[in-house]
N, CA, C and O atoms as a printed pandas DataFrame, in Angstrom:
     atom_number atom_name residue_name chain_id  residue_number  x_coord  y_coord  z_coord
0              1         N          UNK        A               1   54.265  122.320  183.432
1              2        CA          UNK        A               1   54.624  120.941  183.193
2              3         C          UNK        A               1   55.324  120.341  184.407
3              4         O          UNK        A               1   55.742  119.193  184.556
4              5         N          UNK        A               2   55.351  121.193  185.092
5              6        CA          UNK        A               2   56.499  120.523  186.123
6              7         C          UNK        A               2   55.752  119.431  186.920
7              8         O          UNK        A               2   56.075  118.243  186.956
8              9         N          UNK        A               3   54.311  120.220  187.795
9             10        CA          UNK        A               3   53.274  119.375  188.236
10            11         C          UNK        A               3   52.663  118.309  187.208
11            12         O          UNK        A               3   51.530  117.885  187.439
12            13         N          UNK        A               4   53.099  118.027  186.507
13            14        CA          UNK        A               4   52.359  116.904  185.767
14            15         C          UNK        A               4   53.394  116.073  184.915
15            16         O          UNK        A               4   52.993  115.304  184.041
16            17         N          UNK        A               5   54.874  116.260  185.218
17            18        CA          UNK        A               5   55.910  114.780  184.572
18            19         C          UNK        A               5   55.612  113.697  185.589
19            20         O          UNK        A               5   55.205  112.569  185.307
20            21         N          UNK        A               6   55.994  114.420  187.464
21            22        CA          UNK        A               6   55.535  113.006  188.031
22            23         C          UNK        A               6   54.152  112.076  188.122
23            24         O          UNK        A               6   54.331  110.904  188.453
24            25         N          UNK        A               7   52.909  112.471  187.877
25            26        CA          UNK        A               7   51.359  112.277  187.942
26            27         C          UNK        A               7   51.600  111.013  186.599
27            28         O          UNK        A               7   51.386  109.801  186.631
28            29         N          UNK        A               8   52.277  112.146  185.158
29            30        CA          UNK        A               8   52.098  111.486  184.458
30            31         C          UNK        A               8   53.270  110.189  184.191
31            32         O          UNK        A               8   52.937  109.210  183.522
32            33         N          UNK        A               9   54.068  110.257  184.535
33            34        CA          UNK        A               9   55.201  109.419  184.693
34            35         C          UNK        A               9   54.903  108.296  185.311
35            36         O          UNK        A               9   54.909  107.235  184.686
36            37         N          UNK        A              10   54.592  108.355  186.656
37            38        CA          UNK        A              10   53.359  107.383  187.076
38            39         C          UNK        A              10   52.620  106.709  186.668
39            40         O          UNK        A              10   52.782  105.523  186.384
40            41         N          UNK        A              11   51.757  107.288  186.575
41            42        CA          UNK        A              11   50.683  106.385  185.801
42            43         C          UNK        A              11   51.439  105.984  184.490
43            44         O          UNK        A              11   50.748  105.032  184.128
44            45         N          UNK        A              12   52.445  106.118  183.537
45            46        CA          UNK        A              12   52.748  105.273  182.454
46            47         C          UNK        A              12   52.878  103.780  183.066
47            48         O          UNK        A              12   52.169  102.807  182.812
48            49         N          UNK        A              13   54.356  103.903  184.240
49            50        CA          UNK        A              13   54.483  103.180  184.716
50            51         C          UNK        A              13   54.219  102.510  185.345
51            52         O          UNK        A              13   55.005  101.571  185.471
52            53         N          UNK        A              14   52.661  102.492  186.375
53            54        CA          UNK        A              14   51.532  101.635  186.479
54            55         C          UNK        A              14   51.063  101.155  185.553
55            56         O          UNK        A              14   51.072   99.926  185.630
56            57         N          UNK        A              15   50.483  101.679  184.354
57            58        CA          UNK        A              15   49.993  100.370  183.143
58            59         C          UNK        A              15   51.178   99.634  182.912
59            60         O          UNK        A              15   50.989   98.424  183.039
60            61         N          UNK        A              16   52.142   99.897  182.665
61            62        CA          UNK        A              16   53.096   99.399  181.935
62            63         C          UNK        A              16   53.178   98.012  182.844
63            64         O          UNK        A              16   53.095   96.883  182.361
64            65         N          UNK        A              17   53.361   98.317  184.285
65            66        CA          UNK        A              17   53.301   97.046  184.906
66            67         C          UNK        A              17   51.969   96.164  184.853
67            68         O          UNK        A              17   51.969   94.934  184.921
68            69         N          UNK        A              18   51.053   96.814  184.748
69            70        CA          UNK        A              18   49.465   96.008  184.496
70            71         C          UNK        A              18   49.749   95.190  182.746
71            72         O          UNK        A              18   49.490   94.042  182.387
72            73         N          UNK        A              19   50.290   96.202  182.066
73            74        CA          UNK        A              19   50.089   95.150  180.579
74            75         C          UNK        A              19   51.442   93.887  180.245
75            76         O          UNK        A              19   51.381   92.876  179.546
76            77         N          UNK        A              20   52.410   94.350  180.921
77            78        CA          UNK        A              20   53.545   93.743  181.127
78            79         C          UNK        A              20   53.071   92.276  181.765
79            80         O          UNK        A              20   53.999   91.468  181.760
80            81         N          UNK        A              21   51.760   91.738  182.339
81            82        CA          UNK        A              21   51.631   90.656  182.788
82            83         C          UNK        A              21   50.665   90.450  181.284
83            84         O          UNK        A              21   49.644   89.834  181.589
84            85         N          UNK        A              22   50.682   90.650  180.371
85            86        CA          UNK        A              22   50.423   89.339  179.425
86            87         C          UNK        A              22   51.311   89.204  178.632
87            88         O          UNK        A              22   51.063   88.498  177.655
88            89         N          UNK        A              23   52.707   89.840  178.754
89            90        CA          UNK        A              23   53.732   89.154  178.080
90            91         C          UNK        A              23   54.052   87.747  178.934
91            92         O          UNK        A              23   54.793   86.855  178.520
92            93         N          UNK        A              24   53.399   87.736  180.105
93            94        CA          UNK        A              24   53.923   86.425  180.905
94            95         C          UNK        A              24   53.008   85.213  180.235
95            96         O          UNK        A              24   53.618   84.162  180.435
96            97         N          UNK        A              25   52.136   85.037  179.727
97            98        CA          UNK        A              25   51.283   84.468  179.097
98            99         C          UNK        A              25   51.458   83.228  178.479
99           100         O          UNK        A              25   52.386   83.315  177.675
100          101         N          UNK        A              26   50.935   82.040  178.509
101          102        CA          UNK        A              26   51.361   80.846  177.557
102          103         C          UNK        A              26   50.684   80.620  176.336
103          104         O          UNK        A              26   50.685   79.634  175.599
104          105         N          UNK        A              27   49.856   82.176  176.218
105          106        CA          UNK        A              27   48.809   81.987  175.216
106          107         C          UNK        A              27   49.735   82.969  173.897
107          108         O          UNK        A              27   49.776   84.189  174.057
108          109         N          UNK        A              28   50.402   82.373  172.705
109          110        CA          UNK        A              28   51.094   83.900  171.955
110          111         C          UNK        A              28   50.388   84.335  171.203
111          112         O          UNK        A              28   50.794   84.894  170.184
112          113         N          UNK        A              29   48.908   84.171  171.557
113          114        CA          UNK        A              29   47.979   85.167  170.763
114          115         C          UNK        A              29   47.706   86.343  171.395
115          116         O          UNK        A              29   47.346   87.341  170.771
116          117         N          UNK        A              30   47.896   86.304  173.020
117          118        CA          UNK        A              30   47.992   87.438  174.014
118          119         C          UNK        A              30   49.184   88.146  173.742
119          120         O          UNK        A              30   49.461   89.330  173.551
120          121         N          UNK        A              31   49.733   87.213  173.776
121          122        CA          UNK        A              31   51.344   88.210  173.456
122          123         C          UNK        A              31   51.318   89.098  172.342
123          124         O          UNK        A              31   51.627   90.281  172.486
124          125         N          UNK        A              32   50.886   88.502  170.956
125          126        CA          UNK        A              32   51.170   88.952  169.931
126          127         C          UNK        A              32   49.702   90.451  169.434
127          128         O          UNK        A              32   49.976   91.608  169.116
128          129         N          UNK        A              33   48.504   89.937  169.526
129          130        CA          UNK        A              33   47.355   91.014  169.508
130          131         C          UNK        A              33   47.236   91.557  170.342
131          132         O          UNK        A              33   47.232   92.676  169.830
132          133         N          UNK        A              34   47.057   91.803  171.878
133          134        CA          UNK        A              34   47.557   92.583  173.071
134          135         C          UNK        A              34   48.452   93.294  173.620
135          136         O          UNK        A              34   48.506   94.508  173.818
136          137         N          UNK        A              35   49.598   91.937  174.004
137          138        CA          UNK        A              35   50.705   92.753  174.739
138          139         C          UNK        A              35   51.762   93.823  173.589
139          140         O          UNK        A              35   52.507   94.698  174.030
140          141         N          UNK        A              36   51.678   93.652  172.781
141          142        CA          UNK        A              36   53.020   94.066  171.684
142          143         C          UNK        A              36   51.917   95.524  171.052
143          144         O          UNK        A              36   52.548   96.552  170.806
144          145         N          UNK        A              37   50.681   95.561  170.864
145          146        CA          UNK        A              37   50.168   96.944  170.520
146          147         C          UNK        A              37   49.876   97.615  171.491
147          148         O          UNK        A              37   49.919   98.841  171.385
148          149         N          UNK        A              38   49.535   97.067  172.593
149          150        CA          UNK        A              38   48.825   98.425  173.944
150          151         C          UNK        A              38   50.602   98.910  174.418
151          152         O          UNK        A              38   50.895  100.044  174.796
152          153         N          UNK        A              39   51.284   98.121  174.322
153          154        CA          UNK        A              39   53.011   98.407  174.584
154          155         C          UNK        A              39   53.365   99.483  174.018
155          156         O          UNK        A              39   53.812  100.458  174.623
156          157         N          UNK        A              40   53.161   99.388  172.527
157          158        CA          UNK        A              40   53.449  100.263  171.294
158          159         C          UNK        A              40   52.625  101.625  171.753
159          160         O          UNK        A              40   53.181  102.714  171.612
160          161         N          UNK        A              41   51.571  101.560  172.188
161          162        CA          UNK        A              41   50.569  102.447  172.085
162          163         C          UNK        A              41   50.665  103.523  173.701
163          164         O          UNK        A              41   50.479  104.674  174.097
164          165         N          UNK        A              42   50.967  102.551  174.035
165          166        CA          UNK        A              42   51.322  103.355  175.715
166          167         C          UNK        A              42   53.189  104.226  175.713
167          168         O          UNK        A              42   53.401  104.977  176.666
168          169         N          UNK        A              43   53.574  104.167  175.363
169          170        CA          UNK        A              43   54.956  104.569  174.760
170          171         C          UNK        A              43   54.650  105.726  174.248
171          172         O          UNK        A              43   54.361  106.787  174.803
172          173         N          UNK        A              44   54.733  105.454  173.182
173          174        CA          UNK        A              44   53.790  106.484  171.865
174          175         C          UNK        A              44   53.496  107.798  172.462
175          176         O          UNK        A              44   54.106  108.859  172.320
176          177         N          UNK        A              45   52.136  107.447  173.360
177          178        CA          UNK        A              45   51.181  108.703  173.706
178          179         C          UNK        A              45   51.707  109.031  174.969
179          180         O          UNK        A              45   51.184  109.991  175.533
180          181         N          UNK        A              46   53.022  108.193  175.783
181          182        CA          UNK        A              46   53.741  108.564  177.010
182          183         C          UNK        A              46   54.742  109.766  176.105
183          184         O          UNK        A              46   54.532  110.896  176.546
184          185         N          UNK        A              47   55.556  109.744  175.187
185          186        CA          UNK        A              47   56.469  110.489  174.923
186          187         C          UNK        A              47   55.637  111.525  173.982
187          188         O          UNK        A              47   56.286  112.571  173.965
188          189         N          UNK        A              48   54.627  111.637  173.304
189          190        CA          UNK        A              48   53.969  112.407  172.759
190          191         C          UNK        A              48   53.357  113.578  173.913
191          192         O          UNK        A              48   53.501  114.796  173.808
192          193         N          UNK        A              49   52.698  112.909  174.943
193          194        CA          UNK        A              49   52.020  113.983  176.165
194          195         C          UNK        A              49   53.475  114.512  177.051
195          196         O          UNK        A              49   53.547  115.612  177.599
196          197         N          UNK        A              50   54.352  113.697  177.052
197          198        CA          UNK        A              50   55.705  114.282  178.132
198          199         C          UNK        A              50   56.335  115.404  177.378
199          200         O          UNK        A              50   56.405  116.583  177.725
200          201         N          UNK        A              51   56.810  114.805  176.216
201          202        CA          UNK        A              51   57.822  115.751  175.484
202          203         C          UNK        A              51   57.245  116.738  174.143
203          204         O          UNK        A              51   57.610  117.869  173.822
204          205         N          UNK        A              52   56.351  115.968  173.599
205          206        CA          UNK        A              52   56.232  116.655  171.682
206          207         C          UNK        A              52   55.419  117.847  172.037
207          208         O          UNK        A              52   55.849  118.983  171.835
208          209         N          UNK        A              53   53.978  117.563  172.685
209          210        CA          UNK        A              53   53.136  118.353  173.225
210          211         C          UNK        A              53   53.703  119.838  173.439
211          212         O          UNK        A              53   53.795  120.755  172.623
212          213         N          UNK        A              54   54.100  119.775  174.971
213          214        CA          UNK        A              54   54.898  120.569  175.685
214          215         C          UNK        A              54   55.480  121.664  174.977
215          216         O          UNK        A              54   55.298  122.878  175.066
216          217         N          UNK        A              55   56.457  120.741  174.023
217          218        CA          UNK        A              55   57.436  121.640  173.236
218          219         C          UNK        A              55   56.486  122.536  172.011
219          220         O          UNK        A              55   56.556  123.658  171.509
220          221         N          UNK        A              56   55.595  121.347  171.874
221          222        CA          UNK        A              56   54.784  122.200  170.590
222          223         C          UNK        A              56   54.348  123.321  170.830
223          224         O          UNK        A              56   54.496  124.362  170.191
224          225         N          UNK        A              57   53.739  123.101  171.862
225          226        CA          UNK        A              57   52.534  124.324  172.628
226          227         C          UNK        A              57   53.765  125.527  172.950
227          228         O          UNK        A              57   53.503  126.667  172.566
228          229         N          UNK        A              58   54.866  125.331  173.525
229          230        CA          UNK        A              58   55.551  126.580  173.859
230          231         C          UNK        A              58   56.083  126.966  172.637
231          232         O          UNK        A              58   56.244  128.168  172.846
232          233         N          UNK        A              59   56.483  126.759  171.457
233          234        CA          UNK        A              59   57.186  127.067  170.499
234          235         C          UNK        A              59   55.597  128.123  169.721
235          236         O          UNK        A              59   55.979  129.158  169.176
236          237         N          UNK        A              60   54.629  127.982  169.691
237          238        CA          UNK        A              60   53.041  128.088  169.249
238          239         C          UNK        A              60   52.948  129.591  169.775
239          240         O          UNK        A              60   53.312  129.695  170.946
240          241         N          UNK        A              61   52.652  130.453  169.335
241          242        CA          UNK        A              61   52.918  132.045  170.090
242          243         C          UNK        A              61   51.370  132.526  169.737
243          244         O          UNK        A              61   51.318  133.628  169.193
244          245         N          UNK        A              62   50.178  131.903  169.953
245          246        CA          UNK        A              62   48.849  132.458  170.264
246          247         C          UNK        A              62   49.103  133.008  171.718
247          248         O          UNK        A              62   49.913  132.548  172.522
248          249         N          UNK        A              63   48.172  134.190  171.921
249          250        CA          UNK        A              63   47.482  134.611  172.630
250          251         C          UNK        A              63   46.441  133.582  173.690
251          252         O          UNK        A              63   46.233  133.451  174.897
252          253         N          UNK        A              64   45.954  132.963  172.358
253          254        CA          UNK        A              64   45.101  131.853  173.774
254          255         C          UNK        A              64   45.714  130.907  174.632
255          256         O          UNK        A              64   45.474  130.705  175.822
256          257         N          UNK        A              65   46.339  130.481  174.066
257          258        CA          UNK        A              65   47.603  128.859  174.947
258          259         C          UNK        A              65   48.462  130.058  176.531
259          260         O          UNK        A              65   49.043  129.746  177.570
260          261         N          UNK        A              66   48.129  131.264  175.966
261          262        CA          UNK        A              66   49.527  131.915  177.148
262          263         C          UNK        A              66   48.388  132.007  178.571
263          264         O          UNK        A              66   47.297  132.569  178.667
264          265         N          UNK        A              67   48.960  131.426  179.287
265          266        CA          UNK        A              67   48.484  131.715  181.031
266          267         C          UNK        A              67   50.065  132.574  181.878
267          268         O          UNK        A              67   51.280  132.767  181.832
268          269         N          UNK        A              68   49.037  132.765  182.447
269          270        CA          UNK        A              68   49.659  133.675  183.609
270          271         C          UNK        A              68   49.961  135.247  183.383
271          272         O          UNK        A              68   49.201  135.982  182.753
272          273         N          UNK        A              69   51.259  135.694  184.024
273          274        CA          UNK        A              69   50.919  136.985  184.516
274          275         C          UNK        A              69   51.933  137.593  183.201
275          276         O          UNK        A              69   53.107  137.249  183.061
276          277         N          UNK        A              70   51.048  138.773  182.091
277          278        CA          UNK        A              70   51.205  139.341  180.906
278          279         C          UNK        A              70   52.141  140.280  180.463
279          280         O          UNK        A              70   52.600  140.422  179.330
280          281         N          UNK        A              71   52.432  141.076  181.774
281          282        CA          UNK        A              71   53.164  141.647  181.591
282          283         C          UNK        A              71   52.580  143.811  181.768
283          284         O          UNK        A              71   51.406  143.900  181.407
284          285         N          UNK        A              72   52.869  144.514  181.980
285          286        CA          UNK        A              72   52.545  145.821  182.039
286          287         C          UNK        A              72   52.208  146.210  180.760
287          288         O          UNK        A              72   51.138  146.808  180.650
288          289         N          UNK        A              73   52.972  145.984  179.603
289          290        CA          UNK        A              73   52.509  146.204  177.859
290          291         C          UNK        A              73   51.121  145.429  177.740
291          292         O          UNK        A              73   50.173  145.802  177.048
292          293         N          UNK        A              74   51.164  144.371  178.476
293          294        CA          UNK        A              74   49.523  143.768  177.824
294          295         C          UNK        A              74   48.532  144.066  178.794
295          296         O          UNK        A              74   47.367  144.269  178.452
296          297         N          UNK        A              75   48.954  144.115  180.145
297          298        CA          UNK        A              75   47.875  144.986  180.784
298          299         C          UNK        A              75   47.387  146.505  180.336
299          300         O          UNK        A              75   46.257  146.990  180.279
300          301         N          UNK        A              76   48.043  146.786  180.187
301          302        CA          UNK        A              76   47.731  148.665  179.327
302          303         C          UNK        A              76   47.029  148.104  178.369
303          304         O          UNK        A              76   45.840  148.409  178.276
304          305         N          UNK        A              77   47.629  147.135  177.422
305          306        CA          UNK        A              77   46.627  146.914  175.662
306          307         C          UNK        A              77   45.186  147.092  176.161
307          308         O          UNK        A              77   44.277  147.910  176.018
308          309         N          UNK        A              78   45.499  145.446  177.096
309          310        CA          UNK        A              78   43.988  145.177  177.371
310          311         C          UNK        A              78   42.856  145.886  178.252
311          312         O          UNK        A              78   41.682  145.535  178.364
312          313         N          UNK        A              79   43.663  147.242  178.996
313          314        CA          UNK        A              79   42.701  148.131  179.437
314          315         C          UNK        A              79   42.516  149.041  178.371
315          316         O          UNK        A              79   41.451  149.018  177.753
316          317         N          UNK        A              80   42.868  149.356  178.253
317          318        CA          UNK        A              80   42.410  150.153  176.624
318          319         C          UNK        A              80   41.387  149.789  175.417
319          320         O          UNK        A              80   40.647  150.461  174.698
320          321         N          UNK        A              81   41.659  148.562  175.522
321          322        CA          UNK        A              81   40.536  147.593  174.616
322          323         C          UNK        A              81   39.260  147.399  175.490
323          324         O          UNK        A              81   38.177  147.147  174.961
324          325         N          UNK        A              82   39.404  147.517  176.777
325          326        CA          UNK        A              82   37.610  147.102  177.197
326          327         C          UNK        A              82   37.420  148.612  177.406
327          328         O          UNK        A              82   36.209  148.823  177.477
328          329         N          UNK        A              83   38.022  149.582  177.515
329          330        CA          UNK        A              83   37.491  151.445  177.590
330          331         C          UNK        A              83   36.797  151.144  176.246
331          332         O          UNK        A              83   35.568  151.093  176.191
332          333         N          UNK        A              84   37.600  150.937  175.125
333          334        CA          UNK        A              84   37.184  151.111  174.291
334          335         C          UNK        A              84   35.612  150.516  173.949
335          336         O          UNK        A              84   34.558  151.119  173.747
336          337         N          UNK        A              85   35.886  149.312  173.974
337          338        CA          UNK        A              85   34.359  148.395  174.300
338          339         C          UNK        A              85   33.141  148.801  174.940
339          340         O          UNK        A              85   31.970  148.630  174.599
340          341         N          UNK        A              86   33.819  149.566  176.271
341          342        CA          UNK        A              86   32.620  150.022  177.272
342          343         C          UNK        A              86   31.669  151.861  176.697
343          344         O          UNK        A              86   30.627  152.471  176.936
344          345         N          UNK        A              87   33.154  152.031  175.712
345          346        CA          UNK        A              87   32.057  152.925  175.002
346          347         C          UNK        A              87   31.525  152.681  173.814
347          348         O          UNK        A              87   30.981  153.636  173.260
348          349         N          UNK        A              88   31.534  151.882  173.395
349          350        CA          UNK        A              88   30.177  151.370  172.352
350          351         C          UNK        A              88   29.122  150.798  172.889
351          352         O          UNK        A              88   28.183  150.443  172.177
């Protein structure tokens, strides 16, 4: 996560300045069907992908979600499991 708070932090804050120009608007139908839900909606899925995600996925104890380096107990498992494999 580390490589991806600033990427994504960023880019929130580029739309945010792109949708932030139709609150400038003299039209308050822009304001009100546009600017006030893509607002809502960019927020939302900014603190959902920064923080909820993140936390979800590490708290989540599959086997598949884990990257990187396993450890000597799971290297032994998992040589043992393809011996095993390679003799059937």
């Amino acid at each position: 996560m580390k490589f991806l708070a600033q990427p994504l932090t960023l880019s929130f804050l580029s739309s945010s300045t792109g949708v932030a120009c139709l609150s400038f608007t003299d039209f308050d139908f822009n304001e009100r069907f546009f600017f006030r839900p893509l607002m809502v909606v960019m927020v939302v899925t900014y603190f959902i992908g920064a923080f909820f995600l993140p936390i979800l996925l590490t708290k989540l104890d599959f086997e598949v979600l884990k990257v990187g380096y396993r450890g000597e107990e799971a290297e032994a498992s998992l040589a043992g499991k393809e011996e095993e494999f390679q003799d059937h």
